[in-house]
N, C-alpha and C positions, 0 to 999 in steps of 0.2 A: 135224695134217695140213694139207698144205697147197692153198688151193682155189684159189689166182688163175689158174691153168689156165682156169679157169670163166668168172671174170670177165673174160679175155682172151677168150676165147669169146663170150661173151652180147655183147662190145662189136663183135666182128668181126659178127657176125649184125645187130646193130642198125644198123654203116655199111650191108652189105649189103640189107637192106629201106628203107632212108633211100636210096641209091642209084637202087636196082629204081625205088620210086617218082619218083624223078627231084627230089630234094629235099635244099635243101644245111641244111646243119647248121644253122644259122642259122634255116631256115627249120621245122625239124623241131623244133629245142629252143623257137622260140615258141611254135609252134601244143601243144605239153605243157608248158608253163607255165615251162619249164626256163632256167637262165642258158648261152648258148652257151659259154663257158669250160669249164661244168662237162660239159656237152654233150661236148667234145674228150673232157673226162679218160673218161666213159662210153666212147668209143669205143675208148680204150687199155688200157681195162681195167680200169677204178676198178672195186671194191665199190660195189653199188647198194640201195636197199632193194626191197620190193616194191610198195612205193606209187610208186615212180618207175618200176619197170617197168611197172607199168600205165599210167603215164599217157603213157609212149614207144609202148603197145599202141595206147592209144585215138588218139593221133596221127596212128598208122599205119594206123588204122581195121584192125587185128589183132587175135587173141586173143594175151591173153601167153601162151599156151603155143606160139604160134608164133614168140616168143623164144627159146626153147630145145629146138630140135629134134634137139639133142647128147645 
């Protein structure tokens, strides 16, 4: 089966709350410890694990389940 649906998903939710907050990429992938390169590819959809979702949550000062409200 196929899941990138999801992860085009979770990446559109994560510019979204990156956005809201009023925070460019750059700024989002420092403050979770992230390389802003890799930052992009999360917004377009890469596969993520859940240790990097968390650390996009704690960023965001969010629960990761408010990553995934699909």
């Amino acid at each position: 089966m196929n899941y990138n649906f999801l992860y085009k998903r979770l990446g559109e939710r994560v510019e979204e709350l990156r956005k809201k907050k009023g925070m460019t990429q750059e700024e989002l992938a420092e403050k979770a410890g992230l390389h802003r390169a890799y930052f992009w590819d999360i917004e377009s959809g890469r596969n993520i694990s859940i240790k990097t979702a968390y650390k996009i949550a704690r960023a965001l000062s969010i629960k990761v389940s408010e990553l995934f409200p699909f």
